[in-house]
PyMOL CGO cylinders between C-alpha atoms (Angstrom):
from pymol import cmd
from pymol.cgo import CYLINDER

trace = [
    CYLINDER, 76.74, -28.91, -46.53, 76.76, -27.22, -43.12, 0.3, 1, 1, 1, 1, 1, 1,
    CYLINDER, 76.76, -27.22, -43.12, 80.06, -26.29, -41.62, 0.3, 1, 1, 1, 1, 1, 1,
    CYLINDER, 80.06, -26.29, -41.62, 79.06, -27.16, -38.23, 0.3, 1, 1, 1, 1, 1, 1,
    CYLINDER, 79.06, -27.16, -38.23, 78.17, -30.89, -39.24, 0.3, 1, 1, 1, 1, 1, 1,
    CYLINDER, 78.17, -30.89, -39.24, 81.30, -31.02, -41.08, 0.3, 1, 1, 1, 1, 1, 1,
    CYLINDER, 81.30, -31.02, -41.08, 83.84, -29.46, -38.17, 0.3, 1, 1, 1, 1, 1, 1,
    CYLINDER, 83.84, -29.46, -38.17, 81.42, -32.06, -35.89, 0.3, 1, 1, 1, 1, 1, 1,
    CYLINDER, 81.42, -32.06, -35.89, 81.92, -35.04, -38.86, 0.3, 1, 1, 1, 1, 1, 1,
    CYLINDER, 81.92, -35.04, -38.86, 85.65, -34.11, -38.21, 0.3, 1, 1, 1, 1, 1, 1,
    CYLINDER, 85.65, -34.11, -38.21, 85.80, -34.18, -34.64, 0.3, 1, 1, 1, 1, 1, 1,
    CYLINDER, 85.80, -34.18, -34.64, 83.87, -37.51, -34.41, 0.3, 1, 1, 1, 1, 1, 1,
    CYLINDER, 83.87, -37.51, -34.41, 86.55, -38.96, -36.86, 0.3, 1, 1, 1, 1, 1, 1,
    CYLINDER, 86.55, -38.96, -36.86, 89.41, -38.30, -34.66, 0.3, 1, 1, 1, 1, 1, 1,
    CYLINDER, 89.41, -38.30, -34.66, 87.59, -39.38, -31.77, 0.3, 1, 1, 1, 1, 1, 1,
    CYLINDER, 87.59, -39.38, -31.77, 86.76, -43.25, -33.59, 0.3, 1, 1, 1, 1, 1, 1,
    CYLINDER, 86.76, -43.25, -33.59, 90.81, -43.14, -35.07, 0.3, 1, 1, 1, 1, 1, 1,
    CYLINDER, 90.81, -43.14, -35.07, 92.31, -43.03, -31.38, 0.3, 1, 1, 1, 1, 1, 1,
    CYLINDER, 92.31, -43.03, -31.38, 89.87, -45.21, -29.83, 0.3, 1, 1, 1, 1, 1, 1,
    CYLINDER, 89.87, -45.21, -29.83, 90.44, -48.08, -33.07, 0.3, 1, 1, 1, 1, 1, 1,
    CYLINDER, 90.44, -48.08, -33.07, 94.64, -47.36, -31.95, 0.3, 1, 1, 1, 1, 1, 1,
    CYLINDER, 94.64, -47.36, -31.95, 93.69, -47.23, -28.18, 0.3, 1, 1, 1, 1, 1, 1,
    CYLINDER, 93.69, -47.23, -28.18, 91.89, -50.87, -29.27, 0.3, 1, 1, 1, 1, 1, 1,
    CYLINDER, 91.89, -50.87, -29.27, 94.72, -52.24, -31.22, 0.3, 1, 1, 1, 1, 1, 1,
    CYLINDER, 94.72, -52.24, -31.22, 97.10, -51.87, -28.92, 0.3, 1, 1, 1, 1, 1, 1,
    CYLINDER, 97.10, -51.87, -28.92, 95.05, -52.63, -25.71, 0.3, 1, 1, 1, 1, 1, 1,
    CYLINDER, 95.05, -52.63, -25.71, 94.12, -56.22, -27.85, 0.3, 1, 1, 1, 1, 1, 1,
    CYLINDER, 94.12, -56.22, -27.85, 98.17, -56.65, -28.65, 0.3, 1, 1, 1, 1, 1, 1,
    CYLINDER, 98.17, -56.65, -28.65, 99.33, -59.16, -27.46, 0.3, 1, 1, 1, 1, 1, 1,
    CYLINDER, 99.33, -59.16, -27.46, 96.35, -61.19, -27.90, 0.3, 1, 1, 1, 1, 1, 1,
    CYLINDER, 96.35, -61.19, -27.90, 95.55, -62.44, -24.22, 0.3, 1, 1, 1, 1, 1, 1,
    CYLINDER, 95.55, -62.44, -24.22, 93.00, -63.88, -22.33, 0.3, 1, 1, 1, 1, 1, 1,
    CYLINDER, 93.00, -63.88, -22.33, 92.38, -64.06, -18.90, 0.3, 1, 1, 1, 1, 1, 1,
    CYLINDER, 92.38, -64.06, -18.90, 92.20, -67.89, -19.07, 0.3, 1, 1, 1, 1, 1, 1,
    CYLINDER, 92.20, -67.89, -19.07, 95.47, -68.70, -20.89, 0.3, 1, 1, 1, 1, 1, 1,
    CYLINDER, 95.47, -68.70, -20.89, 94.59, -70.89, -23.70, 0.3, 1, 1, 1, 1, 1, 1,
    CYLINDER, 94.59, -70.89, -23.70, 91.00, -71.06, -23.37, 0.3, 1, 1, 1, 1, 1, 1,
    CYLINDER, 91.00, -71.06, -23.37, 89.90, -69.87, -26.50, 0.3, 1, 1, 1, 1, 1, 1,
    CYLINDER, 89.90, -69.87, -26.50, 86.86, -67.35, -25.98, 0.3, 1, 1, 1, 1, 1, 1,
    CYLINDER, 86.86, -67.35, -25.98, 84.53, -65.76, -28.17, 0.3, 1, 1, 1, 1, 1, 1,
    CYLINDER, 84.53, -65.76, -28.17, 84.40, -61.23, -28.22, 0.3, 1, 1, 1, 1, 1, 1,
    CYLINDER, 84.40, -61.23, -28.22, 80.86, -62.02, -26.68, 0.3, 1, 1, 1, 1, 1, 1,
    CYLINDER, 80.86, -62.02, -26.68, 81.79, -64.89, -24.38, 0.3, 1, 1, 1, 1, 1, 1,
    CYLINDER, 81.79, -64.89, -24.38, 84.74, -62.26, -23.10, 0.3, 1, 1, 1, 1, 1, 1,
    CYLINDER, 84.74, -62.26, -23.10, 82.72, -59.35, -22.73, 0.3, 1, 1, 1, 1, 1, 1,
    CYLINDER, 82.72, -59.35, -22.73, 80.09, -61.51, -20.72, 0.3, 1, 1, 1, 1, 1, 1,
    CYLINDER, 80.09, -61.51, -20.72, 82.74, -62.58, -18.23, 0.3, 1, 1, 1, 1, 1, 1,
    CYLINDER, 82.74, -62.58, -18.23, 83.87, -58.50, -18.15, 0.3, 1, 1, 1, 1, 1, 1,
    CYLINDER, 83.87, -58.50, -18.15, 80.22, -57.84, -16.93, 0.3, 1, 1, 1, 1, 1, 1,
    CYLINDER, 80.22, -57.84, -16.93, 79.87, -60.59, -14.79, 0.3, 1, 1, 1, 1, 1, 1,
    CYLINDER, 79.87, -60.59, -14.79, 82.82, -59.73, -12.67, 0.3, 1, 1, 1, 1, 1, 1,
    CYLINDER, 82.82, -59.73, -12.67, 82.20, -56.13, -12.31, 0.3, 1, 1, 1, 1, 1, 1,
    CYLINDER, 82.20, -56.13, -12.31, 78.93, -56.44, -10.93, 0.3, 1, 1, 1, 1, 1, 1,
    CYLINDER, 78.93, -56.44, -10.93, 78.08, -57.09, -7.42, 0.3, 1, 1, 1, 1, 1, 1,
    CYLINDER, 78.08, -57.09, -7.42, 75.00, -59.20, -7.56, 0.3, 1, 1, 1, 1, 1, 1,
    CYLINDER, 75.00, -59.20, -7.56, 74.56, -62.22, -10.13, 0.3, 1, 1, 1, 1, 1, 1,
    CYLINDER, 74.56, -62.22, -10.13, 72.57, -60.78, -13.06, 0.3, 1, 1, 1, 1, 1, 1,
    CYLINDER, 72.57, -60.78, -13.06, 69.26, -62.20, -15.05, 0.3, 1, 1, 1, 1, 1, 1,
    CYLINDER, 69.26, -62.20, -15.05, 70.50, -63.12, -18.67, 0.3, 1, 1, 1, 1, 1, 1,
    CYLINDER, 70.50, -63.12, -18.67, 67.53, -60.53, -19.99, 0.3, 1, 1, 1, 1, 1, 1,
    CYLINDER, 67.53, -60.53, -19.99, 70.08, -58.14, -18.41, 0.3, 1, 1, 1, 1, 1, 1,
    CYLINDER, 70.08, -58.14, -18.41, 72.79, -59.49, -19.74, 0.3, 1, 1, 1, 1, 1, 1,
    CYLINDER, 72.79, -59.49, -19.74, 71.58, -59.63, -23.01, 0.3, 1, 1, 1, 1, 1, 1,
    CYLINDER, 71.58, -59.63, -23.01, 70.16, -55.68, -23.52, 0.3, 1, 1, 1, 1, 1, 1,
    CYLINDER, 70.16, -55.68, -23.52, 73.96, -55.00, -22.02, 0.3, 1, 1, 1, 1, 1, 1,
    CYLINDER, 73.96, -55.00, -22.02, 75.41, -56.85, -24.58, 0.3, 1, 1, 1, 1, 1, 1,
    CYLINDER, 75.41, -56.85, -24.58, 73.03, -55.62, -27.15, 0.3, 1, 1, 1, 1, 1, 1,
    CYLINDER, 73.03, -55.62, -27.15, 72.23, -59.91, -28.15, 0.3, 1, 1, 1, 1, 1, 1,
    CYLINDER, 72.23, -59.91, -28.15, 69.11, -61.79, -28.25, 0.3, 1, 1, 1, 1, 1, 1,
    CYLINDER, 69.11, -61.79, -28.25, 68.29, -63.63, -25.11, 0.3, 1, 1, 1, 1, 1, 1,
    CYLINDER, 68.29, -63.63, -25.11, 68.90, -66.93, -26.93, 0.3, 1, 1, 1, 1, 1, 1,
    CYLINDER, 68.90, -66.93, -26.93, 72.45, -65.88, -27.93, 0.3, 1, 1, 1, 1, 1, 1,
    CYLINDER, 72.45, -65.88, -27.93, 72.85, -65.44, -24.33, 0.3, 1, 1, 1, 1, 1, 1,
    CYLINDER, 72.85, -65.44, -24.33, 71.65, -68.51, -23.36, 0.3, 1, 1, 1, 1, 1, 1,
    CYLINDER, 71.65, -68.51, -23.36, 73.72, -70.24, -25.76, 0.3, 1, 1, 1, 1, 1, 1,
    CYLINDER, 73.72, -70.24, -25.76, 76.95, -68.94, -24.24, 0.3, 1, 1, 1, 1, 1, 1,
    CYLINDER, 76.95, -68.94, -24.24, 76.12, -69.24, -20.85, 0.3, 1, 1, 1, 1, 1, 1,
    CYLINDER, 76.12, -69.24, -20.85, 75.95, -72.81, -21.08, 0.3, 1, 1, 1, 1, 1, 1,
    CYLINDER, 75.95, -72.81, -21.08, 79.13, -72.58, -23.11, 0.3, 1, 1, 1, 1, 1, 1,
    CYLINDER, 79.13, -72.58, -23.11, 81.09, -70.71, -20.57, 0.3, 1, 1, 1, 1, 1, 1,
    CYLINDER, 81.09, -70.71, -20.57, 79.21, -72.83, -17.80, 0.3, 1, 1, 1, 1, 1, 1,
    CYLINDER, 79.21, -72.83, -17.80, 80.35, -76.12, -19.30, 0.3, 1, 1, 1, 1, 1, 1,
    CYLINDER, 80.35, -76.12, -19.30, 84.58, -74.42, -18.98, 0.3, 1, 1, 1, 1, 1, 1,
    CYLINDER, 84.58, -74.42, -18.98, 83.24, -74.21, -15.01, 0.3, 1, 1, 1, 1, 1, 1,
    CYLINDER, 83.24, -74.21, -15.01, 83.74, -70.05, -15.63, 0.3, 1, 1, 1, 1, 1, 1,
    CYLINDER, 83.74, -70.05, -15.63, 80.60, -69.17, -14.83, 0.3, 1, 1, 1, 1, 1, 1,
    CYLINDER, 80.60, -69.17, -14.83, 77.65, -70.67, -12.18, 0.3, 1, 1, 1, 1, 1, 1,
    CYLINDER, 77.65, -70.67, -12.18, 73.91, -70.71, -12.67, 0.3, 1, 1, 1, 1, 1, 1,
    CYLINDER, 73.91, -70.71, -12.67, 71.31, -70.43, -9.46, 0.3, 1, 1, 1, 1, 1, 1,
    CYLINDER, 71.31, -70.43, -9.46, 68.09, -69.27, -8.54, 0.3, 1, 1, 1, 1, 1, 1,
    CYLINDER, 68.09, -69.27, -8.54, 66.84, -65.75, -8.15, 0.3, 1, 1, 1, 1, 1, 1,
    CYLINDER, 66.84, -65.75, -8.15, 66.58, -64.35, -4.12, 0.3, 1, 1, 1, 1, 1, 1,
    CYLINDER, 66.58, -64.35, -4.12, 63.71, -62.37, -5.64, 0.3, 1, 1, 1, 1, 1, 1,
    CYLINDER, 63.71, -62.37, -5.64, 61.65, -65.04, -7.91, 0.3, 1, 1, 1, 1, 1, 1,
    CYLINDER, 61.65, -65.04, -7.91, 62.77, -68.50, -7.89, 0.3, 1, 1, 1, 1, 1, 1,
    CYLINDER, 62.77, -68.50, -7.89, 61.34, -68.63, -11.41, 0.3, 1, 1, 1, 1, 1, 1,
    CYLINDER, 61.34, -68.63, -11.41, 64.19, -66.40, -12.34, 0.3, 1, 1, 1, 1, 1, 1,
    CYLINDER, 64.19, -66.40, -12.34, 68.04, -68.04, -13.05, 0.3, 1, 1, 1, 1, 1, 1,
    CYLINDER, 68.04, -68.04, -13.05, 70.77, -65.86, -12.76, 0.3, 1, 1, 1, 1, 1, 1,
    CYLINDER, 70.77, -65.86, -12.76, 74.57, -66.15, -12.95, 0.3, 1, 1, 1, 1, 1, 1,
    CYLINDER, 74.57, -66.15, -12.95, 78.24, -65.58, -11.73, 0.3, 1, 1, 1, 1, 1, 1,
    CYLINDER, 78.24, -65.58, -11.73, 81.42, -65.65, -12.36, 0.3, 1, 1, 1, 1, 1, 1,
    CYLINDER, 81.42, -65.65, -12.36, 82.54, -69.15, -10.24, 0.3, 1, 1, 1, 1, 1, 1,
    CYLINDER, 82.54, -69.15, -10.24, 85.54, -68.16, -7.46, 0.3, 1, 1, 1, 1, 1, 1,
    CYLINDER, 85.54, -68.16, -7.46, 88.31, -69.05, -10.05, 0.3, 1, 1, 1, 1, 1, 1,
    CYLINDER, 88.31, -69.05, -10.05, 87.29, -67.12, -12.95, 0.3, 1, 1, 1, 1, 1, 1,
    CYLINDER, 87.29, -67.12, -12.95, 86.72, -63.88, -10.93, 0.3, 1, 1, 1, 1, 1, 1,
    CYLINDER, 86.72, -63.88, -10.93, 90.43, -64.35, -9.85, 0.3, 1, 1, 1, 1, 1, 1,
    CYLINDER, 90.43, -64.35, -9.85, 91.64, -65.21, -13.28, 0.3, 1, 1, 1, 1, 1, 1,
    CYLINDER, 91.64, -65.21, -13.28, 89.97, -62.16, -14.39, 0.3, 1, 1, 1, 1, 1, 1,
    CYLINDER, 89.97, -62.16, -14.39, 90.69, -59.33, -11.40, 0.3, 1, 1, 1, 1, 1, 1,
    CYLINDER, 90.69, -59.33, -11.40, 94.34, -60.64, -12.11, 0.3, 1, 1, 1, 1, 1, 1,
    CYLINDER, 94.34, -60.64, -12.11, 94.00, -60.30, -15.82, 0.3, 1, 1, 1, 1, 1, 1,
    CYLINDER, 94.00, -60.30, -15.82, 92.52, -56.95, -15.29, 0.3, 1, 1, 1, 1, 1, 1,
    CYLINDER, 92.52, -56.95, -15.29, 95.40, -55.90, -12.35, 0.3, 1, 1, 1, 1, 1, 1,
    CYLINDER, 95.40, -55.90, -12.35, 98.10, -56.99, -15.41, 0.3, 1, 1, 1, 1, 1, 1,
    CYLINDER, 98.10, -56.99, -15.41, 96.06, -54.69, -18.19, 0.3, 1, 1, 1, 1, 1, 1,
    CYLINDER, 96.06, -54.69, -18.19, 96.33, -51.93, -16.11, 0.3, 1, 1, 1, 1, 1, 1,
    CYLINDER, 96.33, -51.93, -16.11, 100.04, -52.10, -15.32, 0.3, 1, 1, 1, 1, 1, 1,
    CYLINDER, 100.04, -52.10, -15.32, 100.60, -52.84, -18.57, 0.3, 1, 1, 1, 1, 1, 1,
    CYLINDER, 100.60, -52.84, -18.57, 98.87, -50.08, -19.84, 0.3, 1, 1, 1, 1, 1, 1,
    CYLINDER, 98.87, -50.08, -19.84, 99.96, -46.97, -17.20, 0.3, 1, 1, 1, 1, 1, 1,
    CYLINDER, 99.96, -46.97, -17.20, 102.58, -45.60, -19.06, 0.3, 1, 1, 1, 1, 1, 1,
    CYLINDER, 102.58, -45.60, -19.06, 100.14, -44.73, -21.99, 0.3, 1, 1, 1, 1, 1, 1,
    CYLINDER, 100.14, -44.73, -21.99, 98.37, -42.35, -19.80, 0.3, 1, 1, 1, 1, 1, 1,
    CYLINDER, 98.37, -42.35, -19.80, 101.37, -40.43, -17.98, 0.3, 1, 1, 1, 1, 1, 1,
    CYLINDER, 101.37, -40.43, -17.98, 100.73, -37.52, -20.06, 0.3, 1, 1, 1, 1, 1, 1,
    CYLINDER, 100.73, -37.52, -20.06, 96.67, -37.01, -18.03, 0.3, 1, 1, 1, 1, 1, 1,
    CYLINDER, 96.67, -37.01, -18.03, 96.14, -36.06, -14.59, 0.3, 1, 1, 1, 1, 1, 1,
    CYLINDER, 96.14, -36.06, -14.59, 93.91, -37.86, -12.17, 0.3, 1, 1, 1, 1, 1, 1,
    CYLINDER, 93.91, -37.86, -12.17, 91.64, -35.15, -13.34, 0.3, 1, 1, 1, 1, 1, 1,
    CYLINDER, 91.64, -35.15, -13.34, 91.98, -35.06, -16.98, 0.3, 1, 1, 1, 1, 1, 1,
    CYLINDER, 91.98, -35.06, -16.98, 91.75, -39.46, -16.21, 0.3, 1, 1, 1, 1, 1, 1,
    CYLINDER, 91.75, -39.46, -16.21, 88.13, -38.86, -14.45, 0.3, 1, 1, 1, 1, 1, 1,
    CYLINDER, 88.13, -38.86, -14.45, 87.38, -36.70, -17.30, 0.3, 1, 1, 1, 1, 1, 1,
    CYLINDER, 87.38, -36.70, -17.30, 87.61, -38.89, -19.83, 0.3, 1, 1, 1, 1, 1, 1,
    CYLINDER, 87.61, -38.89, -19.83, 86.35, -41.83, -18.56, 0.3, 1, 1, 1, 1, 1, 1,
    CYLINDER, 86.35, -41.83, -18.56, 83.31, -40.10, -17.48, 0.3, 1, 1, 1, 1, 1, 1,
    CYLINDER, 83.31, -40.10, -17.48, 83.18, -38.68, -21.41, 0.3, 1, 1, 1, 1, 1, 1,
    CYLINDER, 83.18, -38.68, -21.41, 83.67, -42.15, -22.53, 0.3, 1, 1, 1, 1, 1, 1,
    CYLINDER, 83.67, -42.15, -22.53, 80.72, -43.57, -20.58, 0.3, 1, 1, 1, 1, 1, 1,
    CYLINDER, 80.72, -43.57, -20.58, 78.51, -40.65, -22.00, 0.3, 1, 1, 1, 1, 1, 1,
    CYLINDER, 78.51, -40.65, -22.00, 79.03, -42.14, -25.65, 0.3, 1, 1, 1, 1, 1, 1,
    CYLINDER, 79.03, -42.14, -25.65, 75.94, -43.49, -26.51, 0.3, 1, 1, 1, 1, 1, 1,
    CYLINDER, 75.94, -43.49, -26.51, 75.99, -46.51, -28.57, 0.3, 1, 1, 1, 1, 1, 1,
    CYLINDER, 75.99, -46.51, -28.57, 72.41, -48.01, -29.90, 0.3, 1, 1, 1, 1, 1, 1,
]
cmd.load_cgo(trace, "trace")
């Protein structure tokens, strides 16, 4: 086998172990912006999308973000929609088109849920500059998952 795939193999391996630990502890404690409200991992990560985008978004969108069938999508929406955390309304573009939000309460529940992560979380990154911060993040976004 080629030493360059299995230095690379390597790499990639240590790469997948700290983001599982980064995972474990950023899910420990297990909370939720919405106290008790049990939510599903896709119901969660909808809500995560919803509120950092600036415009409502089509669920076609939501669903090729989410890597989910449009139906699956559908489904939840009118989960979430029936816990009043998210809103459905017409397109400005095609009237044909329905697209959703966050509702005012759940984008507060979840900017302050957010605002507590990060505190929580600061002291794990001490050890990075602002630079070495940017840097990763931006390497982190370049991962390419299919």
């Amino acid at each position: 086998m080629d030493t360059l795939f299995i230095d690379r193999a390597t790499q990639i391996g240590s790469v997948l172990e700290s983001v599982i630990t980064l995972s474990r502890a950023l899910a420990s404690p297990r909370m939720t912006p919405f106290g008790d409200a049990v939510l599903t991992r896709t119901q969660l990560e909808i809500l995560f999308v919803l509120a950092h985008e600036t415009e409502p978004v089509a669920p076609g969108r939501l669903a090729a973000t989410l890597r989910v069938t449009p139906g699956a999508i559908t489904q939840t929406m009118d989960q979430l929609r029936d816990q009043d955390l998210v809103e459905q309304s017409p397109s400005g573009l095609d009237g044909r088109v329905r697209v959703w939000r966050l509702t005012d309460a759940a984008a507060t529940q979840v900017a302050a849920f957010e605002a507590a992560t990060v505190l929580r979380t600061t002291p794990w990154f001490t050890s990075l500059s602002p630079d070495e911060l940017d840097t990763l993040a931006a390497l982190i976004s370049r991962v390419e998952v299919a």
